[in-house]
ZAVEX-982746 format. One line per 4 residues: number of its first residue (from 1); their letters; for each residue x, y, z of C-alpha. Coordinates in Angstrom, 1 decimal. Layout:
<nodes>
NUM = a = X:Y:Z  ... $
</nodes>
This chain:
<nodes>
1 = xxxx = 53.6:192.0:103.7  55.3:192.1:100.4  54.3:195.9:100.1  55.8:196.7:103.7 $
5 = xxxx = 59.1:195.0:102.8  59.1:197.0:99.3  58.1:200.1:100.9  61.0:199.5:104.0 $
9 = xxxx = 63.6:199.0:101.1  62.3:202.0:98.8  63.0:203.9:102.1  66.8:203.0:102.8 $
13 = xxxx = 67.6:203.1:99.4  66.1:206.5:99.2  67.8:207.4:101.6  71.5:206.9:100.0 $
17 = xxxx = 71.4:209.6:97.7  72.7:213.3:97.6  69.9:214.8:99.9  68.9:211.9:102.0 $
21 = xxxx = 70.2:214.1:105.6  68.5:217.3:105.4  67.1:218.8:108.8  68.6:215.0:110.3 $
25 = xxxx = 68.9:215.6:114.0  72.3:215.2:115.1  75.2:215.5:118.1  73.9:218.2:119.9 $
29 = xxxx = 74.6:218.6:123.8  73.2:220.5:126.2  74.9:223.6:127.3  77.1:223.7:130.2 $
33 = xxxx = 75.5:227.1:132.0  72.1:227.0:130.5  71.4:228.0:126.8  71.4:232.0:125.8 $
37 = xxxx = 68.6:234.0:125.3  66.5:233.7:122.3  67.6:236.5:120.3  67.7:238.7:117.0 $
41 = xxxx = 70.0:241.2:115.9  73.1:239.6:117.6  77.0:239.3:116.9  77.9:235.9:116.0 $
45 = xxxx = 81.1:235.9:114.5  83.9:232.8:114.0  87.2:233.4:116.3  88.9:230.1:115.6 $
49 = xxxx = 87.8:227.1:113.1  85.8:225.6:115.8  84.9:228.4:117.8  81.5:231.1:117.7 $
53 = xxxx = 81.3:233.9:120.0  77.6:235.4:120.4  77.1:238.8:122.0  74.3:240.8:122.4 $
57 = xxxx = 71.1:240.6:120.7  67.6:241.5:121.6  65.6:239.3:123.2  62.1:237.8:124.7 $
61 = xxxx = 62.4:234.7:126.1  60.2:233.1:129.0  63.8:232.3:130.3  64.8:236.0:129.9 $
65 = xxxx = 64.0:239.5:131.8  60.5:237.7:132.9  59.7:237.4:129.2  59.7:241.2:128.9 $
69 = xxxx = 61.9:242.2:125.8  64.7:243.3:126.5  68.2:244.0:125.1  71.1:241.9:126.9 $
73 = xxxx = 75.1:241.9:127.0  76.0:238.7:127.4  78.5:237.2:125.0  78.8:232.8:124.9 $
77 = xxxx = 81.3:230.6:123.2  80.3:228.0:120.7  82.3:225.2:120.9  82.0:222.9:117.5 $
81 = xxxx = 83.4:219.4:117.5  84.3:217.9:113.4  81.8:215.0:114.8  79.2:217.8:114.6 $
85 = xxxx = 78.6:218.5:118.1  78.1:221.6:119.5  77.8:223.2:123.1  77.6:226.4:124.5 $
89 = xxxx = 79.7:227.8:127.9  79.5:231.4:128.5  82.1:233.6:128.7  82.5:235.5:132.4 $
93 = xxxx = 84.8:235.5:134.9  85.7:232.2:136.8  87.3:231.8:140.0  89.1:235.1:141.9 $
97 = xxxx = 87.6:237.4:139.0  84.1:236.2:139.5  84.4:237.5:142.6  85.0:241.1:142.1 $
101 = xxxx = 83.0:244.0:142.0  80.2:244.8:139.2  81.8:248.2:139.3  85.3:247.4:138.3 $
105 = xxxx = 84.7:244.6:135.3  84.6:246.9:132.3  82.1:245.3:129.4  79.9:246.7:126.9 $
109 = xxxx = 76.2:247.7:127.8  73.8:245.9:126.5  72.6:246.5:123.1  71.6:245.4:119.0 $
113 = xxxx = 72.6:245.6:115.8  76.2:245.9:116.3  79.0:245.0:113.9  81.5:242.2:114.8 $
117 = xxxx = 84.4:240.5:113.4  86.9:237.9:114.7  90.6:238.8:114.9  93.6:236.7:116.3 $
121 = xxxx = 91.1:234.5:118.6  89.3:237.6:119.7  86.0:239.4:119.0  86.1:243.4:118.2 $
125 = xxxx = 82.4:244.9:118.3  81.5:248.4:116.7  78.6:250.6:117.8  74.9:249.3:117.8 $
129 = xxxx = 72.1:250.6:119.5  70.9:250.6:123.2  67.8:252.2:124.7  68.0:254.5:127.5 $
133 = xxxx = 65.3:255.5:130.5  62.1:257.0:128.3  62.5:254.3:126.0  64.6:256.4:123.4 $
137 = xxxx = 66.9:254.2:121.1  70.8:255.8:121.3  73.1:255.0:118.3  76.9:254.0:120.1 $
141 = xxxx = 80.4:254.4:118.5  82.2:252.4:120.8  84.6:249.7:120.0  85.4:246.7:122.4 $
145 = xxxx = 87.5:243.7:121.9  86.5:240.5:123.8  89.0:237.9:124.9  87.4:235.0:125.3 $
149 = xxxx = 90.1:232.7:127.0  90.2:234.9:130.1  86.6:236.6:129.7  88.1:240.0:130.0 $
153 = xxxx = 86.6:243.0:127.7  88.8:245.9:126.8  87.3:249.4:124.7  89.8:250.7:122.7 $
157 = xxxx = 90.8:254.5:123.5  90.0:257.1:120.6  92.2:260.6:120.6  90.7:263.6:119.7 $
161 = xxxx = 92.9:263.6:116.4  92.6:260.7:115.0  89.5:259.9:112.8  86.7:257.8:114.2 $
165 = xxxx = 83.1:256.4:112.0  80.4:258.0:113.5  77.5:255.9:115.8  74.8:253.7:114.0 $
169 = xxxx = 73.3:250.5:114.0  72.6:248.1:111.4  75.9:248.4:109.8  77.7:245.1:108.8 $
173 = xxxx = 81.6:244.0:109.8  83.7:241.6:108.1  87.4:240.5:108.9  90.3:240.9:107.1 $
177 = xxxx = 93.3:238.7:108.6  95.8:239.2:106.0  95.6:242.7:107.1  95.4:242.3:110.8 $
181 = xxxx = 92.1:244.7:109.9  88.3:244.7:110.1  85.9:246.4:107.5  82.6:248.0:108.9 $
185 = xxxx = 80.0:248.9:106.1  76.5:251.0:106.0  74.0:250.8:108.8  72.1:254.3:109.8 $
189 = xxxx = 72.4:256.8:112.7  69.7:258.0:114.1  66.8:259.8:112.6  67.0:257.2:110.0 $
193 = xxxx = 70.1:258.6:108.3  70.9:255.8:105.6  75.2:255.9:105.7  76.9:255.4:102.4 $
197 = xxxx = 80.3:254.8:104.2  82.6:252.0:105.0  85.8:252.0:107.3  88.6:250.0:107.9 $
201 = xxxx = 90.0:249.2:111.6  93.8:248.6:111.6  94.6:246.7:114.9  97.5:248.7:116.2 $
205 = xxxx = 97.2:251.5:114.0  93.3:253.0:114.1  90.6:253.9:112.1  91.2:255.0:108.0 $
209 = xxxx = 88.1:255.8:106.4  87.7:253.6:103.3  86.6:254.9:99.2  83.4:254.2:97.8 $
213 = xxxx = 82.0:253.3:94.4  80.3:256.6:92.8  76.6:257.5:94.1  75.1:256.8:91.0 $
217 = xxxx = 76.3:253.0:91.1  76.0:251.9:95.0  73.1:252.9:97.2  73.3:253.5:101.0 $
221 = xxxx = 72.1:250.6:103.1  71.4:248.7:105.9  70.6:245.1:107.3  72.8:243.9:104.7 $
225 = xxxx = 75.3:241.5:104.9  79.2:241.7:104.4  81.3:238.3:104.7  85.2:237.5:104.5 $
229 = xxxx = 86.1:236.0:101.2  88.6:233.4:102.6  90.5:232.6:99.5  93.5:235.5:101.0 $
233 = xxxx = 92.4:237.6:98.5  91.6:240.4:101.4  88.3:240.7:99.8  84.8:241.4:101.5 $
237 = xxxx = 81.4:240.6:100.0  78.7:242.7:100.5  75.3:242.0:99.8  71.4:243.0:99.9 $
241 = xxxx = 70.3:245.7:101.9  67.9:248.2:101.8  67.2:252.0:102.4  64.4:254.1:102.8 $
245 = xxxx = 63.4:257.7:100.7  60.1:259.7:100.1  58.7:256.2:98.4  58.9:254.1:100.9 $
249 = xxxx = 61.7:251.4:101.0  64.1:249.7:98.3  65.0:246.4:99.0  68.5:245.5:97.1 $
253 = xxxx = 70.1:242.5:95.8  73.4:243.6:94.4  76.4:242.2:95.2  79.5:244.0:95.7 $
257 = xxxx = 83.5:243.0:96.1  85.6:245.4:98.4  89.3:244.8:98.4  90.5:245.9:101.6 $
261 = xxxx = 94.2:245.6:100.8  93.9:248.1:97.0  91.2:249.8:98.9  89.0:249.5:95.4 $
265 = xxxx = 84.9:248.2:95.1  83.8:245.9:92.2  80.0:245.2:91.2  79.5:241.7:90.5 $
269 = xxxx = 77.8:241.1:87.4  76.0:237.5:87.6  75.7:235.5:85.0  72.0:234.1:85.8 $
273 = xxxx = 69.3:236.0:88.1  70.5:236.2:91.4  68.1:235.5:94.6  65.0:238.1:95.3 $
277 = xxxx = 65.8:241.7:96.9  66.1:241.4:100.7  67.6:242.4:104.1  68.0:241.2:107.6 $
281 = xxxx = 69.4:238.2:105.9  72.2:235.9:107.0  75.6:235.0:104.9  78.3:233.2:105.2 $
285 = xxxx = 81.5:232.4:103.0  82.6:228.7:102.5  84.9:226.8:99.6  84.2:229.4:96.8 $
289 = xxxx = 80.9:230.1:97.4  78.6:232.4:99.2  75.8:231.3:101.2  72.7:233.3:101.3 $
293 = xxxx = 70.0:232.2:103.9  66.5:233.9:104.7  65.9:237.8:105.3  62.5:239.3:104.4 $
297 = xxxx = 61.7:241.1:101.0  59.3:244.1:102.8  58.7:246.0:105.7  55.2:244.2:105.9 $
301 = xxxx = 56.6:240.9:105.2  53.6:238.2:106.4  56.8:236.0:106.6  60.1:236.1:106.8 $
305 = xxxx = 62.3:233.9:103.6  63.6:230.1:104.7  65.7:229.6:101.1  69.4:229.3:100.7 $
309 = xxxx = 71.2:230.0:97.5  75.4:230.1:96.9  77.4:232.9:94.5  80.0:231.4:92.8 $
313 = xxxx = 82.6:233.9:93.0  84.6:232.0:90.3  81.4:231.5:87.9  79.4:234.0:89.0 $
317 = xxxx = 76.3:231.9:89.4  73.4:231.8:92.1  72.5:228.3:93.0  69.7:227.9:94.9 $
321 = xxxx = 70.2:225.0:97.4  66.2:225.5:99.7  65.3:222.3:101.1  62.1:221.3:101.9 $
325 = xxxx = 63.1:220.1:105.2  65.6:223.1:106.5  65.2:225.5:109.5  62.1:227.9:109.8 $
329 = xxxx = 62.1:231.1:108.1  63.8:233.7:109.9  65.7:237.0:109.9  67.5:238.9:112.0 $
333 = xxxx = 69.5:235.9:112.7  73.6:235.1:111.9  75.5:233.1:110.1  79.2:232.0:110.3 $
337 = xxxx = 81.8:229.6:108.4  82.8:226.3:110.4  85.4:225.2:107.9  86.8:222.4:110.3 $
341 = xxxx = 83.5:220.3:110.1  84.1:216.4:109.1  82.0:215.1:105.8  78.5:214.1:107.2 $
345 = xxxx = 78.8:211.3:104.3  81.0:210.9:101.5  78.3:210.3:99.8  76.7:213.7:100.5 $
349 = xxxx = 80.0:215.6:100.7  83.5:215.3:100.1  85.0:218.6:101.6  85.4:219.9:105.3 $
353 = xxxx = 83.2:222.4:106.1  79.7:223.5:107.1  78.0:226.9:107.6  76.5:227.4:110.8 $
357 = xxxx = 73.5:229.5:111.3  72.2:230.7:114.4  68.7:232.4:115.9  66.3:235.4:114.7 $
361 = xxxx = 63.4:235.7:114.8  60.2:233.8:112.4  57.3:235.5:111.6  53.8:233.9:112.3 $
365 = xxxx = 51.6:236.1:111.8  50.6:239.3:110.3  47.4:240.7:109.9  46.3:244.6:110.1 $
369 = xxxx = 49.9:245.6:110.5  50.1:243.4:113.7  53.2:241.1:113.8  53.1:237.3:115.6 $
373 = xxxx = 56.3:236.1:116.1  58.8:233.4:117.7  62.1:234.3:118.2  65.3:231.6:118.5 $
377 = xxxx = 68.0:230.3:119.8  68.2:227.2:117.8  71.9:226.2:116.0  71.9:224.6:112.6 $
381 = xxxx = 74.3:223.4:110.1  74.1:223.7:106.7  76.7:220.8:104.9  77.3:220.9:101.2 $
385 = xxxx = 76.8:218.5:98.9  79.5:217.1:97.1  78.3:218.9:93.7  78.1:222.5:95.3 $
389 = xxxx = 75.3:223.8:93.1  73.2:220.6:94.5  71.0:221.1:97.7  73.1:219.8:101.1 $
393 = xxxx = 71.8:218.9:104.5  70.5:221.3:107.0  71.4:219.7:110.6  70.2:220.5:113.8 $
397 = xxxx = 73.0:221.1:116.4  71.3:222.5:119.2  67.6:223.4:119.9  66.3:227.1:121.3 $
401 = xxxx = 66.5:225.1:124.8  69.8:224.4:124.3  68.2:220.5:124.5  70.3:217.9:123.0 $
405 = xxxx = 69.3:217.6:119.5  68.9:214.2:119.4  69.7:210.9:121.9  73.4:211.9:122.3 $
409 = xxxx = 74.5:209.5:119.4  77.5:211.8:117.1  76.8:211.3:113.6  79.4:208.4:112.7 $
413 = xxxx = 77.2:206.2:115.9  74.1:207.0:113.9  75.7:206.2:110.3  76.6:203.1:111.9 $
417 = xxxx = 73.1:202.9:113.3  71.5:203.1:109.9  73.7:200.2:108.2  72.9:197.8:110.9 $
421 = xxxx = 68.5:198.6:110.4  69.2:198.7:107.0  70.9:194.7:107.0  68.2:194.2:109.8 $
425 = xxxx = 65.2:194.8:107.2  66.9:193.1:104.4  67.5:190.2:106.4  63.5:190.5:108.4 $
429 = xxxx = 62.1:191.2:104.7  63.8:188.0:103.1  62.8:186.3:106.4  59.0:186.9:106.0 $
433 = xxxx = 59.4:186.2:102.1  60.6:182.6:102.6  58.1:181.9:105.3  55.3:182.8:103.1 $
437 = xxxx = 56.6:180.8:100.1  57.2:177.8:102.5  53.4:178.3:103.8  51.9:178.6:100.4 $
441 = xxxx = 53.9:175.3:99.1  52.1:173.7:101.7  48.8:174.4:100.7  49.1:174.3:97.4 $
445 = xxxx = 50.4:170.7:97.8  47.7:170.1:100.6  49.7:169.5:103.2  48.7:169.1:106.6 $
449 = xxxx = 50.4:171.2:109.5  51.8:168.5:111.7  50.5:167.5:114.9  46.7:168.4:113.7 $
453 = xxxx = 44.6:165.9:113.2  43.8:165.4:109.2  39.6:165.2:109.9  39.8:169.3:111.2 $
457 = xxxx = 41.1:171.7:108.2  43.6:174.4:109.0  42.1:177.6:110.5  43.2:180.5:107.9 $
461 = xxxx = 42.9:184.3:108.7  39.6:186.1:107.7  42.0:187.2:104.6  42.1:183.8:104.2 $
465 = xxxx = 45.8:184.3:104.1  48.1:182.0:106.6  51.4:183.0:105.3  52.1:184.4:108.7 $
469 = xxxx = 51.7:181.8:110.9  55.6:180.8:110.8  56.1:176.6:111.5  58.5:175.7:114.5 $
473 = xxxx = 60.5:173.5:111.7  61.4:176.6:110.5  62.6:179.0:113.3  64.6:175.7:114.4 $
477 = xxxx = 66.3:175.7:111.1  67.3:179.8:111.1  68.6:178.5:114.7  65.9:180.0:117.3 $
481 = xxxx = 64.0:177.4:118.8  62.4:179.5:121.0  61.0:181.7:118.6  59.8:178.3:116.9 $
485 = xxxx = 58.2:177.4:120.4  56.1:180.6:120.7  55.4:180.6:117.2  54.0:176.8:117.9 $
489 = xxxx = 52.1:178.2:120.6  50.2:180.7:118.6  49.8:178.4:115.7  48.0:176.1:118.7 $
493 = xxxx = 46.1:179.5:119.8  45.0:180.2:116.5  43.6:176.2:115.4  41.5:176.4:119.0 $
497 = x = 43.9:173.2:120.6 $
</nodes>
């Protein structure tokens, strides 16, 4: 008994310090059409402080297509409450627009691997790849811009003048609102051309193609990752990467600085070693730092990478913040910045904010060049912890399902939750610890239980322990006579009366 209480209180108490909520199971709801499409290779980019739109992606889900892969165009809004709930509603015509032809709603085709950033409450995506009849992959240079308040897509017109980046996939987009702009860097075209290019997309004005840091210094690349600094600096982080010559691939992990506004790169030179080589990973920027999650390190990869780690752009240290209890390794997957997210705990974190992570695909298995794998759906959030370079907690939003994540209970009804089991076991433990004193007075004074007659001797456990056999004196004193009545009836149960 005393071990269970110490154990019960070791827990709570545990459970009050800085990374007591990781992978914690909160405020998640359901999704009001159905969830999306487990995906990889998708858009998922911020349009508001509490807003994700998802596009695109490729997918192979039982719920999908028949479970056949495929590659869809559907886009769905995120909707994120500060209470850290989530829900998803997809964006597509309602009411007399619903009703009109296939033929005359202009949208995207479906496709992967495109570049997205949000602008003024709306979502521009550049390019990706599709696969037409024979099963041939074709690289797109189209742009389209996504409203999602009235559902309605619109491709912006090019003019034979004016310049326009040629088609790929895998390239990376990142917005600059200061500048009313959005950068696109990298990807490939097709034959598996690495680009060593990045453009900048004036709304209102077109496409200027940006400079670049000499040959010698930055590499081409793909799946790599570039992420608005949000400090109004008009900067863009771009990191990891990789590209492929006659020895096989190089996986990068340098981290460059593009100023949109001076039109000028930096190299960031860290101050301790920065996170293994990788690409296909997800990033996000939040309060200073960038977050780093996942990726794989080789073509071949047996698994796909489940850490975290966070650049300190003012410092210019990696932290590495991977929890034992965080979301499966994945890659392909997204990431954005929810800076409108409440403090979990003030314990845990002081600051609004969270980044939200979304999808890919894990790797199971790998053997004889054969991949297993599982891909996702799921929506996580990643809080800070008060001391940034300290490990956070990983929430669960919503599952792959789109299931609630847990019994509907936000996260201030569950920190309420906790206080009351924690009082609860304080006051049960103390309970049990006063019973058993009480008992063992009595026999160590040889006392007789009342009502049994002094010729029979008490019946003890085959411990030979009888602390738990609670008197009905003593329930009537804590004020529960009925407790004290069963307990007398078990006490009678127990003596054979």
């Amino acid at each position: 008994m005393r071990r269970i209480c110490l154990l019960a209180l070791w827990g709570f108490a545990a459970g009050q310090n800085i990374v007591d909520l990781p992978g914690r199971k909160i405020g998640g709801n359901a999704s009001t059409d159905g969830p999306p499409c487990r995906r990889k290779g998708a858009v998922f980019e911020a349009v508001d402080v509490d807003k994700i739109v998802l596009f695109s992606g490729k997918t192979k889900d039982d719920h999908c297509n028949a479970g056949h892969m495929s590659l869809v165009g559907d886009a769905w809004l995120l909707e994120l409450n500060p209470r850290s709930e989530a829900s998803w509603t997809k964006i597509e015509p309602r009411g007399a627009a619903a009703r009109r032809s296939p033929a005359d709603i202009s949208r995207p085709s479906p496709r992967w691997k495109s570049g997205g950033a949000g602008l003024d409450n709306k979502l521009y995506v550049f390019a990706g790849s599709n696969i037409k009849s024979g099963g041939k992959n074709t690289f797109l240079d189209d742009l389209w811009v996504l409203d999602p308040a009235t559902a309605e897509w619109t491709e912006v017109a090019r003019t034979r003048t004016a310049p326009w980046p040629p088609a790929r996939r895998g390239h990376v987009s990142a917005a600059v609102p200061e500048l009313e702009s959005f950068v696109i860097v990298g990807g490939r075209k097709g034959g598996h051309e690495c680009l060593r290019d990045a453009w900048v997309y004036a709304v209102g004005g077109g496409w200027r193609e940006a400079s670049m840091p000499p040959e010698d210094e930055y590499a081409c690349r793909w799946g790599h990752t570039a992420t608005r600094v949000a400090d109004g600096s008009r900067r863009v982080a771009v990191f990891g990467g990789r590209y492929k010559d006659d020895a096989g691939f190089t996986y990068l992990d340098d981290l460059w600085l593009y100023d949109a506004g001076a039109d000028s790169w930096r190299r960031e030179t860290y101050a301790n070693a920065p996170p293994s080589a990788r690409d296909h990973h997800a990033a996000a920027y939040l309060a200073g730092g960038l977050y780093v999650h996942g990726g794989k390190t080789t073509d071949q990869a047996k698994r796909a990478l489940g850490d975290l780690y966070r650049y300190d752009l003012a410092t210019r240290r990696w932290s590495d913040l991977s929890a034992s209890a965080a979301p499966s390794s994945r890659y392909l997957h997204s990431a954005a910045a929810w800076p409108a997210a409440n403090p979990i705990r003030t314990s845990l974190n002081r600051a609004r904010g969270a980044v939200v992570v979304f999808g890919g695909e894990h790797i199971v298995s790998r053997k004889e060049g054969k991949k297993k794998y599982r891909r996702m759906a799921d929506v996580w959030a990643f809080y800070p912890a008060a001391a940034a370079a300290k490990p956070g907690a990983w929430v669960k939003l919503i599952g792959s399902r789109g299931s609630r994540a847990n019994l509907g209970l936000s996260e201030y009804a569950l920190r309420g939750l906790e206080k009351f089991l924690w009082a609860f076991t304080v006051v049960a433990c103390v309970a049990l610890v006063v019973m058993a004193l009480h008992f063992r007075f009595d026999e160590d004074s040889n006392r007789m239980v009342p009502g049994v007659s002094s010729s029979r001797p008490r019946s003890r456990s085959a411990s030979g322990d009888d602390s738990y056999l609670a008197s009905p004196g003593f329930f009537a004193a804590m004020g529960l006579p009925a407790v004290g009545s069963y307990s007398r009836g078990i006490r009678e149960y127990a003596m054979g009366e």
